[in-house]
LOSEKE-950655 format. One line per 2 residues: number of its first residue (from 1); for each residue x, y, z of N, C-alpha, C, O. Coordinates in steps of 0.001 Angstrom, whole numbers, plus 500000, padded with zeros to 6 digits. Example, Ala and Ser with C-alpha at 12.3 -4.5 7.8 and 13.67 -1.06 7.14 Angstrom:
1 = 513190/494310/507800/512300/495500/507800/513200/496700/507800/514236/496681/508465; 512850/497750/507080/513670/498940/507140/512900/500030/507870/513409/501138/508039
***
This chain:
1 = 475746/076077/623460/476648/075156/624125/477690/075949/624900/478065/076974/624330; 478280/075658/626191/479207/076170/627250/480182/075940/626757/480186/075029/625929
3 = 481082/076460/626967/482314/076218/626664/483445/075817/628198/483837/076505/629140; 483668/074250/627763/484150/073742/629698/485679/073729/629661/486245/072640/629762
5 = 486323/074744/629537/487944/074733/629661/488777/073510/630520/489912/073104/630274; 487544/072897/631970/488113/072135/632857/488457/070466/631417/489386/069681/631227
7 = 487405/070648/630929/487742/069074/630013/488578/069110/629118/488747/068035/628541; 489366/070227/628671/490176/070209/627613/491274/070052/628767/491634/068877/628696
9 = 491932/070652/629735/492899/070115/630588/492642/068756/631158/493554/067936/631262; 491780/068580/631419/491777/066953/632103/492296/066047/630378/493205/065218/630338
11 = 491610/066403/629348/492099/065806/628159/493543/065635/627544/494033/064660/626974; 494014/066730/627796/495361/067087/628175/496241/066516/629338/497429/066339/629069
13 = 495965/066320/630133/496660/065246/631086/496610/063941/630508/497631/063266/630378; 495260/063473/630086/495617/062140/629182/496500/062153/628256/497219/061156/628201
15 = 496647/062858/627611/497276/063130/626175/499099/063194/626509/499994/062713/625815; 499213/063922/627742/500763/064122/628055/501048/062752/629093/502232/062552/629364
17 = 500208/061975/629578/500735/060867/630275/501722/059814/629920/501705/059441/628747; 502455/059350/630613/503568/058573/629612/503055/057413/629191/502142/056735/629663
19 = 503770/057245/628205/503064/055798/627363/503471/054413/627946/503207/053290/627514; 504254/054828/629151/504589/052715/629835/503192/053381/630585/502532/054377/630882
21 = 503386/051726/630613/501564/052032/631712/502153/051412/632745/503378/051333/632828; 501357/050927/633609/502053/049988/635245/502578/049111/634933/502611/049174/633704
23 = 503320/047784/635429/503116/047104/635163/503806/046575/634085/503982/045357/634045; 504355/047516/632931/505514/047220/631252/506293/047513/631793/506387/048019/632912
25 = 507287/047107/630742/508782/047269/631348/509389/048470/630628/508990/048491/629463; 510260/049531/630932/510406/050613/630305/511163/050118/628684/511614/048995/628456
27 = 511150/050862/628058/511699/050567/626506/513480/050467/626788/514150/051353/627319; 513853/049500/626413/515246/049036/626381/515869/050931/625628/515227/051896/625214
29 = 517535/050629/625804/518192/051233/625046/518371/051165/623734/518534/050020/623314; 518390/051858/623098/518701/051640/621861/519804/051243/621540/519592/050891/620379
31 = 521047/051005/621776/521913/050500/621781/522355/049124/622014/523238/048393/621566; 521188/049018/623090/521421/047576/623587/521168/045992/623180/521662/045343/624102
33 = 520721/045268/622387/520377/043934/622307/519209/043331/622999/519624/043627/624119; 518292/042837/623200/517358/042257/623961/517900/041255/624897/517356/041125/625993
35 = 519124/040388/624509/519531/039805/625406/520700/040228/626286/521097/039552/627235; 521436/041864/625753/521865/042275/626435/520844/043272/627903/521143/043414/629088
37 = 519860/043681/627264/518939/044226/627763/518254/043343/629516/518344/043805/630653; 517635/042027/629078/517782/041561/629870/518787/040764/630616/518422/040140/631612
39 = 520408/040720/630097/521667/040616/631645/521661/041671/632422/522103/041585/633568; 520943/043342/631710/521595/044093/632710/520103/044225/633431/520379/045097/634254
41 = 519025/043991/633601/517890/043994/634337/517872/042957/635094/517246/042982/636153; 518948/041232/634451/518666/040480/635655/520222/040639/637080/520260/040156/638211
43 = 521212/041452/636383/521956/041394/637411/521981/042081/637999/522036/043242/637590; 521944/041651/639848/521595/041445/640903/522060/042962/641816/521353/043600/642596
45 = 523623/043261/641353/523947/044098/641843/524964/045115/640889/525491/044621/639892; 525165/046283/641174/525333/047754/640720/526915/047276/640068/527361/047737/639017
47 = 527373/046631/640619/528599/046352/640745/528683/045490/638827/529359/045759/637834; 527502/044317/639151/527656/043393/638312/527080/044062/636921/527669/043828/635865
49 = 526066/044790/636950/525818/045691/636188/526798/046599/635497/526874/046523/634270; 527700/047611/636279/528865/048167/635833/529691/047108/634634/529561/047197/633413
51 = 530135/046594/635021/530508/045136/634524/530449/045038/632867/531259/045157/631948; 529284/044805/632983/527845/044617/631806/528414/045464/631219/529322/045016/630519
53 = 528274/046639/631183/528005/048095/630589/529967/048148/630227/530441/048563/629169; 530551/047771/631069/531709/047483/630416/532343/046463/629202/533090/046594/628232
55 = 531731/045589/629728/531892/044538/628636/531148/044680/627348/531666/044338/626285; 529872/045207/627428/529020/045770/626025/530169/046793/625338/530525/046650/624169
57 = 530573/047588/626005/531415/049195/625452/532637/047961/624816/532722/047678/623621; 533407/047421/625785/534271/046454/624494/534254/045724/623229/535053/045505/622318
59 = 532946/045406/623536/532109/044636/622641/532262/045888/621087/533083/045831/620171; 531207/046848/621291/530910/047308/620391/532470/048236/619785/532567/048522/618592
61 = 533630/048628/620844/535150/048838/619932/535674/047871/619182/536136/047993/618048; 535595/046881/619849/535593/045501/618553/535250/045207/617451/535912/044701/616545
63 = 534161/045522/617482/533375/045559/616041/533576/046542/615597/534025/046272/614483; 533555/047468/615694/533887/049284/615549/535344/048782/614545/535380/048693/613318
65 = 536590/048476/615642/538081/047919/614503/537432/046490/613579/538238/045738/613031; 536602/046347/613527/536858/045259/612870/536127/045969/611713/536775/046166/610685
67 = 534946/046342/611773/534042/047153/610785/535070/048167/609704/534763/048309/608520; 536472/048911/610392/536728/049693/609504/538153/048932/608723/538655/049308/607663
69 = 538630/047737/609610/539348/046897/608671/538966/045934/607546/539635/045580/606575; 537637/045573/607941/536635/044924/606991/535146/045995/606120/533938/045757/606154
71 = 535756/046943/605548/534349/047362/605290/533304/047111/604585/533488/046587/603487; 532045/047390/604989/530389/047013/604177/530873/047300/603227/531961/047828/602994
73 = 529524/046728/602165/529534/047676/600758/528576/048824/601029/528423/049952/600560; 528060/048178/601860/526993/049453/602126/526526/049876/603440/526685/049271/604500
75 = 526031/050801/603281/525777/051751/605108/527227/051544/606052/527098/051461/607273; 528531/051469/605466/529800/051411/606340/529808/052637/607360/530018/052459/608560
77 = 529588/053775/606858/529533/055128/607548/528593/054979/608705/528806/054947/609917; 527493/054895/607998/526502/054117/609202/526679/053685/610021/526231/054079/611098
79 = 527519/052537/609848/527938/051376/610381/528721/052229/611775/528338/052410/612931; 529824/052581/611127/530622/052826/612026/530138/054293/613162/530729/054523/614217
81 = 529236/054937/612755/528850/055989/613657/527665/055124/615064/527161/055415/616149; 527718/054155/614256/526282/053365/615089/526936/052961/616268/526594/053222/617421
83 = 527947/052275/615871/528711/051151/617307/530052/052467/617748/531034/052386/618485; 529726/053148/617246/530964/054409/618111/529772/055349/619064/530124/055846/620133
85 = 528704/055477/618670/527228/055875/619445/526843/054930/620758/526270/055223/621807; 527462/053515/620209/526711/052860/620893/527840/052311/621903/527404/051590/622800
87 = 528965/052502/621889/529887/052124/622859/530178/053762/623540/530418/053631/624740; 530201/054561/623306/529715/055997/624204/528604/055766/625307/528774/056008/626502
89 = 527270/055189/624659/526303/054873/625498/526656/054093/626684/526286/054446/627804; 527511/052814/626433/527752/051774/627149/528265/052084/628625/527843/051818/629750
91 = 529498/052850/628052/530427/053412/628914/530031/055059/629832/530851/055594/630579; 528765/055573/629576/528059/056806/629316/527527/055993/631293/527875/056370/632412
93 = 526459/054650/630782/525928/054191/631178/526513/053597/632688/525937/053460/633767; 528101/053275/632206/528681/052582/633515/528915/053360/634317/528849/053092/635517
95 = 529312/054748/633762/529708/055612/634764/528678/056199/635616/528774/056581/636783; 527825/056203/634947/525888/056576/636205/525800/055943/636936/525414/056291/638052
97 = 526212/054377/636540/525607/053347/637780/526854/053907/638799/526411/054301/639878; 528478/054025/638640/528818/054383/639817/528926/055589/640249/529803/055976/641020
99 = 527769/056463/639635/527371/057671/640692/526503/056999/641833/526522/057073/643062; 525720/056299/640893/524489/056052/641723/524802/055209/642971/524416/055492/644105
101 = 525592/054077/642612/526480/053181/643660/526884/054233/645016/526634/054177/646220; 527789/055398/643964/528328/055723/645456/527310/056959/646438/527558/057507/647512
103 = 526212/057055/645583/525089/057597/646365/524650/056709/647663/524749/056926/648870; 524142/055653/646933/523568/055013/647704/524412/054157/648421/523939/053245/649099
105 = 525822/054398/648324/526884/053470/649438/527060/052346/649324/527538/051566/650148; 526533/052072/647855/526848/050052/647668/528602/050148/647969/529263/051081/648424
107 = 528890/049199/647650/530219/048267/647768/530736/048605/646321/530437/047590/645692; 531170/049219/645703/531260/049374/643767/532672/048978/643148/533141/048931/642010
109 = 533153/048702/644504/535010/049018/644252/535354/048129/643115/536235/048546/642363; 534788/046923/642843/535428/046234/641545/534936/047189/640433/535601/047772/639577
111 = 534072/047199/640580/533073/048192/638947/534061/049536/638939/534330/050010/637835; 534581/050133/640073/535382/051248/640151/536487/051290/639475/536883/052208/638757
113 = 537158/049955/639783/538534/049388/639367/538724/048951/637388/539547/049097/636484; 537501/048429/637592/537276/047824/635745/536782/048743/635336/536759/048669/634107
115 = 536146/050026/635862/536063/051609/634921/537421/051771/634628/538042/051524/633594; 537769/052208/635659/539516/052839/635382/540481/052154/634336/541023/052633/633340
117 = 540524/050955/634841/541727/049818/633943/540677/049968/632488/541288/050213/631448; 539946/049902/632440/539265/049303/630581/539309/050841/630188/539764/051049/629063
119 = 538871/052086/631001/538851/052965/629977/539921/053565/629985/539971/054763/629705; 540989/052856/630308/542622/053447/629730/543133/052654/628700/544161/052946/628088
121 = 542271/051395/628429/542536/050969/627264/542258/051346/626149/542960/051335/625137; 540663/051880/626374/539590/052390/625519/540440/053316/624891/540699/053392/623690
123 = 540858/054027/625835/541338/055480/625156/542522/055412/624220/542793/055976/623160; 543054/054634/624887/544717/054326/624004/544110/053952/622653/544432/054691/621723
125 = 543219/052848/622356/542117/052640/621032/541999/053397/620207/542339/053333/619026; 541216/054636/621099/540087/055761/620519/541194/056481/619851/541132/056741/618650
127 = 542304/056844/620660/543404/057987/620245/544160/057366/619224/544969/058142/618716; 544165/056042/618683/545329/055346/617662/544444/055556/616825/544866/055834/615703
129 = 542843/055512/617025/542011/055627/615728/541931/056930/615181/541721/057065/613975; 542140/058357/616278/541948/059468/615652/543431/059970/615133/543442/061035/614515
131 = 544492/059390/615304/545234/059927/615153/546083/058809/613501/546914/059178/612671; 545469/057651/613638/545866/057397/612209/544814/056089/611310/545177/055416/610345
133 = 543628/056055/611930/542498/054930/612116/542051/055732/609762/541904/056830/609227; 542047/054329/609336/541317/054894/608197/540206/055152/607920/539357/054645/608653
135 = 539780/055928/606903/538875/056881/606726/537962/057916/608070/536782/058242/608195; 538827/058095/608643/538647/059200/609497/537433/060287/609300/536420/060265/609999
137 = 537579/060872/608659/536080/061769/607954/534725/061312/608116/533733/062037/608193; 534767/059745/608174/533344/059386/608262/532861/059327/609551/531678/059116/609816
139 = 533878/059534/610496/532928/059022/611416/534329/059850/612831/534827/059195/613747; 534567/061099/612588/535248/061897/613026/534325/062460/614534/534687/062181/615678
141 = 533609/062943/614333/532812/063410/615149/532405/063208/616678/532331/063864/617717; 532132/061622/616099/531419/060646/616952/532765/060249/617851/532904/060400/619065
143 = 533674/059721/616934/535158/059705/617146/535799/060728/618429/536254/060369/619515; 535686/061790/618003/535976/062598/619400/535102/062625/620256/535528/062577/621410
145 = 533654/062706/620086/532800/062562/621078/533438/061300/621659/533616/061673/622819; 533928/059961/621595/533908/058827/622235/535272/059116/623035/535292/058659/624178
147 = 536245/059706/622665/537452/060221/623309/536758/061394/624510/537031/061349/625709; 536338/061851/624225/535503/062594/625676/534919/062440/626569/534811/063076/627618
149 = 534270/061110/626011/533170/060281/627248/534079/059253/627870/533874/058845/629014; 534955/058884/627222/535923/058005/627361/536616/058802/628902/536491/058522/630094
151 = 537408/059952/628125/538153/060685/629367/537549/061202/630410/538005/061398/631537; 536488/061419/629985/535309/061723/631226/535132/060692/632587/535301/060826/633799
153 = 534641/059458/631572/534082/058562/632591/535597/057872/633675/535472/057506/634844; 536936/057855/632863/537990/057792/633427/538339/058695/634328/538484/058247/635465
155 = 538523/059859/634172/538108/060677/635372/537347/060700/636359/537692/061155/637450; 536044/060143/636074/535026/060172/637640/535581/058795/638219/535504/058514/639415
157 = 536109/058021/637319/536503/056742/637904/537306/056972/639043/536987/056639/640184; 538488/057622/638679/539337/058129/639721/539048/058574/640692/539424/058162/641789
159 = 538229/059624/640462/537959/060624/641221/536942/059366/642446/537416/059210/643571; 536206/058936/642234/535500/057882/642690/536042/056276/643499/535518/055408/644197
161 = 537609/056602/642797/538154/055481/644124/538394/056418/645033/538334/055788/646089; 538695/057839/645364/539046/058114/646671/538172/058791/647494/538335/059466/648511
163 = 536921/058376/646647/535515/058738/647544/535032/057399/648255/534477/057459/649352; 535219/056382/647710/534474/054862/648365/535633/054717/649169/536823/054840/648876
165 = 535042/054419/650288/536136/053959/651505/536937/052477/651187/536279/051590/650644; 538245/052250/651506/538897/051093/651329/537731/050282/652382/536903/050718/653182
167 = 538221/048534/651833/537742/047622/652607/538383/047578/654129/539561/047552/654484; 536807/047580/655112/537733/047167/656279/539367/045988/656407/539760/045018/655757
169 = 539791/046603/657352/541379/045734/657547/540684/044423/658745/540091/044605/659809; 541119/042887/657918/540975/041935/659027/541936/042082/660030/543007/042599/659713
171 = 541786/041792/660963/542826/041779/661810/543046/040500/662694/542186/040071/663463; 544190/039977/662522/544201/038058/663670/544648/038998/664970/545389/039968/665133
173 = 543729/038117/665859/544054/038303/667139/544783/037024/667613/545191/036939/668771
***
């Protein structure tokens, strides 16, 4: 018997092909909800999307203070590394769409504006939690990671209103 090196690579291309096929829809976030999943696939524009991804990231600090004023009996640690993971993501997420926005020259300026204003709230949050939030230890980590992505994405925010051009000026004749 020959030995056909060409069929073990062609076998190998099957084997490394990605698993959506045509036609599926890519695998949601892990973070996300199914019905959050589909608001941000059905809305329309970059802008309204940003939005989304803002309002999810509030969502999950909410529960985040509420989780460590109310705690589980069980998986609390869990708990709380999950929705501090998962509001990083959120906000991780908003700030891509307005790269991508201002790549492609959409209109982003509200999504620009509700980056900036929410993640100066965020942060004021994040920083009352690291600096006197209880049981700290459990979920420290994640904790500063979210103060980083936080200051991060507030930063490109900025940096990103004085890249999108103001709205044309009407003018009465």
């Amino acid at each position: 018997m020959m030995f056909k090196p060409h069929l073990f690579l062609v076998a190998g291309c099957f084997l490394a092909a990605p698993s959506v096929l045509p036609g599926k829809t890519p695998p949601q976030k892990d973070y996300l909800t199914a019905v959050e999943a589909d608001k941000i696939r059905d809305a329309e524009t970059t802008n309204e999307r940003i939005k989304l991804f803002l309002s999810f990231a509030d969502d999950r600090l909410k529960k985040f203070q509420y989780e460590i004023e109310h705690p589980s009996a069980n998986r609390h640690a869990d708990m709380l590394n999950s929705l501090l993971n998962a509001y990083v993501g959120c906000v991780d997420d908003a700030a891509d769409l307005i790269q991508l926005g201002i790549e492609k020259q959409e209109n982003i300026r509200q999504g620009i504006n509700m980056m900036a204003s929410r993640t100066k709230e965020f942060l004021s949050i994040l920083e009352k939690l690291s600096a006197d939030g209880p049981d700290r230890e459990l979920y420290k980590y994640n904790l500063d990671d979210a103060i980083s992505g936080t200051r991060d994405a507030m930063n490109d925010a900025e940096k990103a209103k004085k890249r999108v051009a103001p709205p044309p000026v009407r003018r009465k004749n």
